[in-house]
C-alpha positions in Angstrom: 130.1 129.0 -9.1 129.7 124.8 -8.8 132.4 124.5 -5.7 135.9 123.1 -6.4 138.1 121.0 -4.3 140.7 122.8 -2.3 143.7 123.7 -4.3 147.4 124.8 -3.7 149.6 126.1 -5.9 153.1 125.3 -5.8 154.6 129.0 -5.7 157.6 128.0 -7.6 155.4 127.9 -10.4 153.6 130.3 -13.0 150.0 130.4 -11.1 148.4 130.7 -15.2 149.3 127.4 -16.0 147.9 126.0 -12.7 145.1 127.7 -12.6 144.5 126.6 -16.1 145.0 122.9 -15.6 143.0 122.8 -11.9 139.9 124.1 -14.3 140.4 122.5 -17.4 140.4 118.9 -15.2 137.5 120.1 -13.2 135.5 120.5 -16.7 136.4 117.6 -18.5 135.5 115.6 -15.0 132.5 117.7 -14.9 133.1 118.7 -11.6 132.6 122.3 -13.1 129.2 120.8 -15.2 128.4 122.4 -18.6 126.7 125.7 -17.6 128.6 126.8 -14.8 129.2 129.7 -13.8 132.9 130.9 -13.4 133.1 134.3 -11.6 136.9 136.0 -12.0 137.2 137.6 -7.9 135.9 133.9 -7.1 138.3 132.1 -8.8 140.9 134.6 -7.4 140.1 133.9 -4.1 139.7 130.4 -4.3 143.0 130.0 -5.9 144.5 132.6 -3.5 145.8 134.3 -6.5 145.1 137.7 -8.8 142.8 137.9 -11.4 145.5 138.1 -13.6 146.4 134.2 -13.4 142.8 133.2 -13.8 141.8 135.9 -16.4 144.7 134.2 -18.4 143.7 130.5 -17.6 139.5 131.4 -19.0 141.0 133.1 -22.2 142.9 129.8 -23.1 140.2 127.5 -21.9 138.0 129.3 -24.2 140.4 129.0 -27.1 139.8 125.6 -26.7 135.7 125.6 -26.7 135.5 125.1 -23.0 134.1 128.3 -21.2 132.1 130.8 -23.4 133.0 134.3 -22.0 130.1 136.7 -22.5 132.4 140.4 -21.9 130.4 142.3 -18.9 128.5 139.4 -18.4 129.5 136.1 -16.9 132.0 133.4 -18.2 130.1 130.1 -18.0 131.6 126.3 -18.7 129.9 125.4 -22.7 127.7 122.9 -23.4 129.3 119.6 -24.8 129.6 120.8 -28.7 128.7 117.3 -30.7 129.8 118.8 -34.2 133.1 119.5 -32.3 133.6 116.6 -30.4 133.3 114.7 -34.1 136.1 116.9 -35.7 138.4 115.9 -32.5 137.4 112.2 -32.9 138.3 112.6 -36.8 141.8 113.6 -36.3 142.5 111.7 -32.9 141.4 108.5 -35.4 143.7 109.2 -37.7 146.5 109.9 -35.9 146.3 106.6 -33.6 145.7 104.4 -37.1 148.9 105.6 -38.2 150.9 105.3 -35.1 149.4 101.5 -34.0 150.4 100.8 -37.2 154.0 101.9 -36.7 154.2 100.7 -33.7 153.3 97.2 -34.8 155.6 97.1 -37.2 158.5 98.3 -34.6 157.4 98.8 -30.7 160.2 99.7 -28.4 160.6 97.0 -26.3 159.3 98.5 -23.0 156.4 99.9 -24.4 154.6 97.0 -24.5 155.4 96.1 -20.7 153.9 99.8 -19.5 151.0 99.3 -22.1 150.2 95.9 -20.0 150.7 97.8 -16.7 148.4 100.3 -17.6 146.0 97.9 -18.8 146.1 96.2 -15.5 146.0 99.5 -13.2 142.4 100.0 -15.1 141.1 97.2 -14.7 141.4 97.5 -11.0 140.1 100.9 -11.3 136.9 99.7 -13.2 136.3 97.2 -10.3 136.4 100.2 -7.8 134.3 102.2 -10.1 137.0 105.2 -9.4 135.8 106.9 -12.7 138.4 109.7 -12.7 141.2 107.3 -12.4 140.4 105.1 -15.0 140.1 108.0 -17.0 143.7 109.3 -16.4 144.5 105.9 -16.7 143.0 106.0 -20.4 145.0 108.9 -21.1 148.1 107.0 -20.1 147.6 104.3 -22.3 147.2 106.5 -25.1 149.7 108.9 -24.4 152.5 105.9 -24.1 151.9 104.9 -27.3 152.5 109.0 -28.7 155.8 108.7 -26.8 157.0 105.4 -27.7 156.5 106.6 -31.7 158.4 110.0 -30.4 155.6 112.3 -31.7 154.5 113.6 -27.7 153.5 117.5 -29.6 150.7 115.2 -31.4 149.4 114.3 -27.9 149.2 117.6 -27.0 147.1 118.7 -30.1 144.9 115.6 -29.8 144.6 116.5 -26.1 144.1 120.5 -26.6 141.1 119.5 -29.2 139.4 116.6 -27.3 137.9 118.6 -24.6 134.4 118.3 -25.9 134.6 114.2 -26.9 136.5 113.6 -23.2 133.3 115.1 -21.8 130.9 113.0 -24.0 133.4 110.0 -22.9 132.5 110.8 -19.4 129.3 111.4 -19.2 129.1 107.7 -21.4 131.8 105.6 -18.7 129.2 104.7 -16.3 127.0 102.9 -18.6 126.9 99.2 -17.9 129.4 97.2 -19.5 131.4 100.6 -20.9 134.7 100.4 -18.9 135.0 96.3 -19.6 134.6 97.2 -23.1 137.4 99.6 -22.9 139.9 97.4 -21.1 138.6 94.6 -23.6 139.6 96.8 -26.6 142.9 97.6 -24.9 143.8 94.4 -24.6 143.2 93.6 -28.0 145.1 96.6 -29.7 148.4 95.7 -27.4 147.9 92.1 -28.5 148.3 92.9 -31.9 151.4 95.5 -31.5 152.8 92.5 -29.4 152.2 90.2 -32.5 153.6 92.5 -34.9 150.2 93.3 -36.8 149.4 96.3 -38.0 146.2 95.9 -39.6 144.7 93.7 -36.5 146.3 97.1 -34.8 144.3 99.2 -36.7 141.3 97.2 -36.4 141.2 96.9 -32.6 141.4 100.9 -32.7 138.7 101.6 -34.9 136.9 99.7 -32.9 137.5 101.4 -29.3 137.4 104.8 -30.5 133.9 104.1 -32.3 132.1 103.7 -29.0 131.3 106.7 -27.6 130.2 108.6 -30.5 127.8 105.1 -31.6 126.1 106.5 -28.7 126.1 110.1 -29.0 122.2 110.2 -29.4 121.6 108.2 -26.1 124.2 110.4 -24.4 122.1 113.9 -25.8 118.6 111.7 -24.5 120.1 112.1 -21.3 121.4 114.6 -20.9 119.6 117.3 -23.0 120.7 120.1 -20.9 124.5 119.6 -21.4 125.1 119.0 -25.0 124.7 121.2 -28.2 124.0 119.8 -31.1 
């Protein structure tokens, strides 16, 4: 098994959930790389837990496409599925072109001063090249704007089915020039929520959630050995 950082659970807690959420960010950080292995008494003992916990967390992280179990075999972290990660990008797409465009036309007040805040956290996070965090910094922005439109059980569906397209967004945020792009696409989509248009909204998204998969052959050129296409 591809080693994982030391982890404590709070024991006030369900140790499913935990377990769950420890290995579902380990994957979609590719700390745990497509291909690894994930052995049950390991897991256990890393976690300090029964196999109960983690049997539970691996049946729900394969729901999702994330681990392939093979029963009596091994349980091994998928390949990045392309024909998957297109069908997340389709709905994620549509649901954000909707809710810009609501939010243009009425954005709570505050919203647009945590959007900035967010904006200006990854920026700084870029310049550090602290990958992870710019990525939960991503997810922030995003997630703010599900919130603000009071639809946060859309977040969690968009978030449940984007496993494969975070990975491909991963494996893409080091190329040169990809995080400026980001923040420069950010910028633009709270400008236009700020100004009250909805179709500049809904331009400025199209265009930042058409990057990675414009690359999605470069990405596969690179790394053959963790996509499926």
């Amino acid at each position: 098994m591809a080693p994982l950082s030391k982890t404590r659970l709070d024991r006030t807690r369900l140790a499913a959930p935990q377990v769950l959420e420890t290995l579902r960010g380990a994957i979609l950080a590719l700390d745990l790389p497509p291909g690894s292995v994930l052995a049950r008494q390991e897991l256990a003992d890393h976690f300090g837990v029964s196999q109960t916990p983690v049997r539970e967390a691996l049946l729900r992280l394969a729901e999702e496409g994330l681990v392939d179990v093979f029963p009596q075999h091994a349980t091994l972290v998928s390949r990045i599925d392309i024909a998957a990660a297109r069908q997340a990008h389709f709905l994620r797409r549509s649901l954000e072109l909707e809710l810009v465009h609501q939010l243009a036309t009425s954005a709570p007040p505050e919203l647009l001063a945590r959007l900035k805040a967010t904006v200006t956290q990854q920026s700084a996070l870029a310049k550090a090249q602290r990958y992870g965090d710019f990525v939960e910094a991503d997810r922030d922005f995003h997630r703010l704007m599900y919130e603000a439109a009071e639809v946060p059980g859309l977040w969690t569906l968009v978030n449940k089915a984007s496993g494969h397209v975070d990975r491909l967004r991963r494996l893409h945020l080091p190329t040169a020039g990809k995080t400026e792009s980001i923040l420069r696409d950010h910028r633009a989509i709270v400008r236009a929520i700020e100004a009250g248009d909805p179709a500049a909204a809904q331009q400025a998204l199209r265009t930042h959630l058409s990057g990675t998969l414009s690359a999605v052959d470069e990405i596969c050129r690179q790394y053959p050995d963790y996509v499926l296409v």
